[in-house]
Structures are given as C-alpha cells and as structure tokens.
N, C-alpha and C positions, 0 to 999 in steps of 0.2 A: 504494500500500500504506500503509494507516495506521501509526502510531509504535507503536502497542501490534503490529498483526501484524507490523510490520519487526523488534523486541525477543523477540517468539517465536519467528519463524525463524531469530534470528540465536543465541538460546538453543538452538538447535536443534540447529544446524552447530555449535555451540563445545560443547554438553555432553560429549563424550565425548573432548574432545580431551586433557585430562589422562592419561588413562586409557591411549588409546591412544601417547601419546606414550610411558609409563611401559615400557609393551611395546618400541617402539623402541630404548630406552634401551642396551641392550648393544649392539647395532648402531654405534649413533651415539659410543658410548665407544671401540671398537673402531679408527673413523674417526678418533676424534681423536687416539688416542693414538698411531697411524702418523702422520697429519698432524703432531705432536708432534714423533715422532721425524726428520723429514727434514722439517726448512724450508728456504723459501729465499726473498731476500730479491729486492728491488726491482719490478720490472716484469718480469721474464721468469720463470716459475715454471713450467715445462715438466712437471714434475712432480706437482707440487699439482694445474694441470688438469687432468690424466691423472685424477691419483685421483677429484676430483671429479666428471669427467664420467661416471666409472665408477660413482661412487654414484648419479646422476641419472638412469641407463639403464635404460629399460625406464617411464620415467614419462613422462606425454603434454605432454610440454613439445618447446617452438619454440627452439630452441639454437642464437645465433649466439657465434662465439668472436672476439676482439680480433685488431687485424690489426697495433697499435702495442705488445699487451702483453698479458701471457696472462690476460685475462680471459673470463667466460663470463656472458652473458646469457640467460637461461632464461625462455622466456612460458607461462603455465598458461594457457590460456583456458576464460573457464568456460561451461558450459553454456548462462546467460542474459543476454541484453544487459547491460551496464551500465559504471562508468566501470573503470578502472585503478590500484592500487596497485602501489607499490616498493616490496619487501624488499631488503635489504645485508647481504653480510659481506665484511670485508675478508681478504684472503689472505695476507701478506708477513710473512717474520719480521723479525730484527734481527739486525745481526751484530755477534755476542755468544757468546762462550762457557758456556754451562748449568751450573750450580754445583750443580744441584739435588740429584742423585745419585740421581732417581728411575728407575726399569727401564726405563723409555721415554721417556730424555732424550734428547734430542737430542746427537751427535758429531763435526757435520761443520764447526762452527765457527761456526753461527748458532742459531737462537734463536727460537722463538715464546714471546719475554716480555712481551707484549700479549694473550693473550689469543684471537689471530685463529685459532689452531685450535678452540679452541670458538666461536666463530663461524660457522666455515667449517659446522662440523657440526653447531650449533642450526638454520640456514640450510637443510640439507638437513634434517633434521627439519621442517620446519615444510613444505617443497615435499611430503613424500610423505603430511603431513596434509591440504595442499589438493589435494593430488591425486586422495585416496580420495574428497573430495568433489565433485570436478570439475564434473559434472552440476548441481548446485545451486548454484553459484555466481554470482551475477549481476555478473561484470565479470572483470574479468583480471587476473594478476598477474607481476609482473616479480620473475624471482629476479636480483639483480645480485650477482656473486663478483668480487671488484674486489682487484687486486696493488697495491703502489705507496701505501700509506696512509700508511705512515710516512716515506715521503718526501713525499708532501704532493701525487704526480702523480698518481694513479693513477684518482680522482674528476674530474677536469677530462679528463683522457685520453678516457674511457668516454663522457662527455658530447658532445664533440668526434667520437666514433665514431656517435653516436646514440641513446643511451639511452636517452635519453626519449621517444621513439618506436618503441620496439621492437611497441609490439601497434598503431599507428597512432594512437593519441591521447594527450593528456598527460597524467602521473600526475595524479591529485587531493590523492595523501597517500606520504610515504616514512617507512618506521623501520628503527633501527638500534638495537641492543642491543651494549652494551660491558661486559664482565667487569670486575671491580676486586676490589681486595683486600676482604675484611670481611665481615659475618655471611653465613654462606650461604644461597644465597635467598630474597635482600631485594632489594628493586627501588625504584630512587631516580628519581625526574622530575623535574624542573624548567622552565617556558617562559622563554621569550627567550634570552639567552645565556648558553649551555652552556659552548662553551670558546671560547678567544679564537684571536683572529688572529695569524697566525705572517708574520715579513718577516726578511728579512736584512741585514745591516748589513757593510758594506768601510766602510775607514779608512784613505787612503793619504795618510802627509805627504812630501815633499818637500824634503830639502835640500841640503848639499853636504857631498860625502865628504871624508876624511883619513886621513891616519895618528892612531892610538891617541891617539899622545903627544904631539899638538899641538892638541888640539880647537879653541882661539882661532880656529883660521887654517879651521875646517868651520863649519858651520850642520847640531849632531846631529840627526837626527830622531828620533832613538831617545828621550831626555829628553822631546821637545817631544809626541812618540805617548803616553808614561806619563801625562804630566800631562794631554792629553785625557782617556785613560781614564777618570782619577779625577774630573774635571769635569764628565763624563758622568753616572757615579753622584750627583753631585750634583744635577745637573737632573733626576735622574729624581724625586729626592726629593722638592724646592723650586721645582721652575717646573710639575709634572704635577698633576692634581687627583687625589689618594686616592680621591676616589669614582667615578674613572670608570679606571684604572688602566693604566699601562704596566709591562713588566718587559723592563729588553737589560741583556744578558749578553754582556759580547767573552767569545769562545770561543779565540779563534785571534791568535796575534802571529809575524810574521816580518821578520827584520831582519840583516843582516847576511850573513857568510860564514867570516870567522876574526876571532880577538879582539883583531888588534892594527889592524884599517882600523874608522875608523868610516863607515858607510854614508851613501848617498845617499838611499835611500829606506828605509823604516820600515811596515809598513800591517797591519791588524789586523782583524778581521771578527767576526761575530756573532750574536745574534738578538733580533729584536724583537717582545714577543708586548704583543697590542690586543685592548681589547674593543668599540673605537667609532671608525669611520674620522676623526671630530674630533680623538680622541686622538692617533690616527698621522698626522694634517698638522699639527697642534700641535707635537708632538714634531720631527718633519721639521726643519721650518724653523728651531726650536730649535739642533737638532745640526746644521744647517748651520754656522748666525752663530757659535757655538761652537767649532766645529772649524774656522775659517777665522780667527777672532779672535786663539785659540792660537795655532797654526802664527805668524801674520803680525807678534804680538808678539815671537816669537824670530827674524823672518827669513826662515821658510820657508812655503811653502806644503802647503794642505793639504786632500783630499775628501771630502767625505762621501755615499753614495750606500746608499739604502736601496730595496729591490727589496722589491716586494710580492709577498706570498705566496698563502697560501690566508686567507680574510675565515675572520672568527670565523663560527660554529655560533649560529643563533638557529630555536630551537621556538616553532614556530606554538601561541599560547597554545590556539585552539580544539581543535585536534587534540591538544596533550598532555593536556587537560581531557578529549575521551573516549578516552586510554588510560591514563588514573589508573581512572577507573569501569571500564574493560573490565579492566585487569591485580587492579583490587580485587573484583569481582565471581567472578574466577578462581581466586585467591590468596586473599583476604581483608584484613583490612584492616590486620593486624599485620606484614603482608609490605611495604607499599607506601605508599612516601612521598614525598609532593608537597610541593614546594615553591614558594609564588609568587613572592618573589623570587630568581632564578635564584641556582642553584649553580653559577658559574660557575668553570671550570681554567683556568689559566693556558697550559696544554698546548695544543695543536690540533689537531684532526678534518678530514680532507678530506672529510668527507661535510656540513661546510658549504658546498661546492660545489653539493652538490644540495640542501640545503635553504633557497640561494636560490634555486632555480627551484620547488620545487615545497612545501608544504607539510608541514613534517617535523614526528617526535616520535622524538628520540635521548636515550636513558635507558642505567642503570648496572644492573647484575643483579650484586649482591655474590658474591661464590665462593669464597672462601677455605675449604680444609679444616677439618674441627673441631679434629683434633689439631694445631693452628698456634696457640701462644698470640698471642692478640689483637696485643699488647706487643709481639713479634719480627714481624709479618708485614712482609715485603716486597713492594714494589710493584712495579707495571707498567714496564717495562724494565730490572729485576732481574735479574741471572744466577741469583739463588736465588729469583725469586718462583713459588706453585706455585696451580694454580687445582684446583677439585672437579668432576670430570667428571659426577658425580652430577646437577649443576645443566642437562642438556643437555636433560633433557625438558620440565623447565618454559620453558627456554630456545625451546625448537622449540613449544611451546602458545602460548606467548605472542605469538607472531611469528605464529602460523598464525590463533591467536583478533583479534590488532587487524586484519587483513588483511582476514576475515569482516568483523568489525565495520562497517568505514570501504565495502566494497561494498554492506552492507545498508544503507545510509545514501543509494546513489544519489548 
C-alpha cells in the first residue's frame, strides 16, 4: 500500500473518532466517577476488575486475567493481517484520604490521586472505538489494565505473566497517557526520558550501646547516622553532574527504644531517583566510600545498600514524532506540545518497564477543571487534587487514533 493510500485509510478509521467518542462521553464519566469513588490500592483490586470486565462485555476481545495480581489483558484482533500495538492504563489508587469534598469522593480510606481512574476509562473508551472498527483493522491490539503502578510492580508483574505475547507476536509500539494538573486538554510529549528511575536506599550503622549518661564508654550510632545524612546531601550537590541529575531523599530513620539507653544500631532508608544508569553506579560507589569513611572515623561500622528499582521511562524519539502529527492533526496545533529535549520528572512510571522492551510514546493530557484557579491547583498525589472528567473522550480518541495510526504503518 502506498504512503498517500496508507494516510487515506488511516484518515478514514480516525475521522469520526472524535465525534463518536463525544457520544461515549456520559458512559465513560459514569465509569469513572464509580471507579473514583471505591479505589483500591496495590496488586489485588478484586473490584476494579469486576467493574472493568463489566465495561468490556459484550466487545470481541480475547480476555486473559492475572494469576499474581488483578490485572486484565484484552486482544482486539483485527480483521486484516498485520503487526500488534499496546494500549495501558494503570488501575491502583493511593492510600490517602480524599480532601476533595467532591459527590463522588472517595470514603474508604484510599484515593485515586493519580489520575488512574480516568485512565482506566479513557482505556475502555478507546477499546469500544476499535472495536466498532474491528473488521478494518490491519493488526491487533493489546488493551493492558495493569494494578500495582505506584508501587512500581505491577509492569514487570504482567511482563513476567506474558504480555507481550498475548496475540503471538511482539508489540511494534506501546502508549500511555497520564493526567496532570493544568490547562484542560492540552497534551504534552517529549522523546527520550520522561521520568527517571526510582531505587531504594537502607543505611544501617553499627555501634555499641549504653546507658544515656555515659556515652564515653558507647560508640553512638545515632550522631554518626545524622552526620551521614547531611554528607549525603552534600554529594549529591558537589561530587553529581547537574546535567545529568540524581535526587535521594532519607525518608525513614529508626533508632533506639526509650530515651535513657543509647542504641547499638541506628539505620535509615530512602529513595533514589536517576535519569542514567552512569548516574546510579557513580552515585553507588560514592555513598558507599562515604558511609563506610563516616561510620569508621567514629569507630563504628556502617552499610550502604541500594536496590534497584524500576529504570527511568525513555520515548522512542521515532514513535513520539508520529504521535505529535497524529494527536496535532486530531486536536490541532494549539493543543499539543513537543518537546525535543525531554521533559523529564523526577517521579517514576512502571510502564518504563515496557518501554524497554518495546517501543513506546508516554505523554501528559492536562485536566485540571476550569473553575480551579491556575495559582491553587494541586497535584498528583494530592488529597485535594481534582481532574475534569470532560477530558475522557478526547482521552479514549486519542488512544484509539495512534493505535490506527502505528497499524497502518505495517
């Protein structure tokens, strides 16, 4: 098929996809605003699947569900040969208590402050758009509904079950659309790296206990743990390159039992977010010689162990190049903004899981209500942040139009 008849047909499938998605639109408000109201978080979401498999019933999809965690894999196969796209939404809320005081806040003590119920329902929006077209479709599609994002498993999980063999060959291309605060739909890309790599960081020093009122006669670890700390922030400032970036944060300090023994041991944990595996074996080695140096100048001993996580989020440059043209030829050009060098968060995404194995294009679709002045919006894991459900049909076009796209391309 030539380039001009592949850009007709694929004009073809996507022109009316606005339109009907706009129809949708109560439906999939409906969806989310239950999903809203009853989240639940981690790996088991027995509930959420339920609803979900409930909205997907009755569409000609191949439905296997997770055996480690409640996810659900959905295959549309289309009408005519060709290769396989990933669609994602991720399912899991936070636990968090809702401040919002909106009618269909959440009460049970968690929280979808992320975003991932309009996810969940842009996601089924866009299945019952390739659905209506099933017949015409030259290749297949993978809906992936994935728990577990914000703890960072939930993406390696699925992968480990199979995923990317769900229709027998491997993706060519995967997207993911993530809500944020800010003008309402407007739609942000970026290639290379999106968000960074997330690792974890223990700190346990070593010394010998006492009573309160004799310290002479101990080796505190509790002093010798602080002064790490602050040594830390120092390295991150003056031995790390600015241009290519780390950020750790101790989260967590535990040390003692009552306040008149001073303890044995001291140990403190955290997190450590990378945008370049260089960065995180620089660093590494770094906070070893560091926290062993400490510790051995006052006497004690002392570990540092840093556990890799999920690797940063990197966009395949050719693939976010054609869903900058496909979301601008949709939207226009006052909606949607590329940028070449990456806009990268500090935050991190398990769905850089899958887009080291397959070639991805994971973008931001703004959503913030109008009546939210700019100046007070709160963000993404917010007890008060609120999103615009309004944004679910462009959200379900847009997923359904690059989906089209990237099959007509073969």
């Amino acid at each position: 098929m030539s380039e001009l008849t592949t850009d007709a047909h694929a004009t073809e499938l996507t022109g009316g996809l606005r339109a009907e998605a706009a129809e949708l639109l109560p439906e999939l408000t409906a969806l989310r605003r239950e999903l809203h109201a009853h989240p639940e978080t981690g790996t088991e979401l027995p509930r959420t699947q339920r609803r979900l498999l409930g909205a997907l019933d009755r569409l000609p999809l191949d439905i296997t569900l997770g055996e480690g965690l409640s996810s659900i894999v959905a295959v549309l196969r289309g009408g005519h040969p060709g290769p396989t796209v990933l669609l994602r939404s991720d399912m899991d809320g936070l636990p968090l208590t809702e401040q919002t005081g909106l009618p269909y806040r959440s009460e049970n003590g968690a929280m979808h402050a992320c975003g991932h119920d309009l996810h969940m329902a842009g996601l089924i929006g866009a299945a019952k758009l390739l659905a209506a077209r099933q017949d015409q479709l030259p290749g297949n599609v993978i809906l992936m509904f994935q728990p577990a994002e914000e703890t960072l498993q939930g993406a390696k999980m699925m992968l480990a079950e199979g995923l990317l063999n769900a229709t027998g060959e491997h993706p060519v291309a995967a997207y993911g659309i993530h809500v944020a605060p800010g003008p309402r739909g407007h739609f942000g890309l970026s290639s290379g790296i999106s968000a960074a790599g997330s690792n974890r960081l223990t700190l346990t020093v070593d010394g010998k206990g006492g009573h309160g009122s004799r310290p002479h006669e101990t080796v505190d670890p509790v002093p010798i743990l602080a002064e790490i700390i602050l040594a830390l922030q120092s390295l991150v400032t003056r031995q790390m390159d600015a241009q290519d970036p780390v950020v750790l944060s101790i989260t967590t300090l535990q040390a003692g039992t009552v306040g008149n023994i001073i303890p044995a041991q001291a140990s403190a944990g955290g997190t450590i977010r990378n945008l370049s595996e260089d960065s995180l074996k620089r660093l590494t080695g770094r906070v070893n010689r560091l926290v062993r140096g400490i510790a051995e100048a006052h006497g004690a001993s002392a570990t540092a162990e840093i556990i890799e996580g999920c690797p940063a989020l990197v966009n395949d440059e050719a693939l976010t190049n054609q869903s900058t043209d496909v979301l601008t030829r949709m939207f226009g050009e006052t909606r949607v903004t590329r940028a070449d060098a990456s806009l990268a968060v500090m935050g991190s995404e398990d769905f850089a899981f899958i887009a080291r194995e397959v070639p991805a294009s994971f973008f931001r679709l703004l959503a913030s209500p109008e009546k939210i002045d700019p100046s007070t919006l709160a963000y993404n894991h917010s007890p008060l942040v609120q999103f615009d459900d309004s944004i679910l049909g462009d959200h379900a076009a847009a997923l359904a139009a690059l989906a089209i796209d990237r099959l007509q391309r073969g």
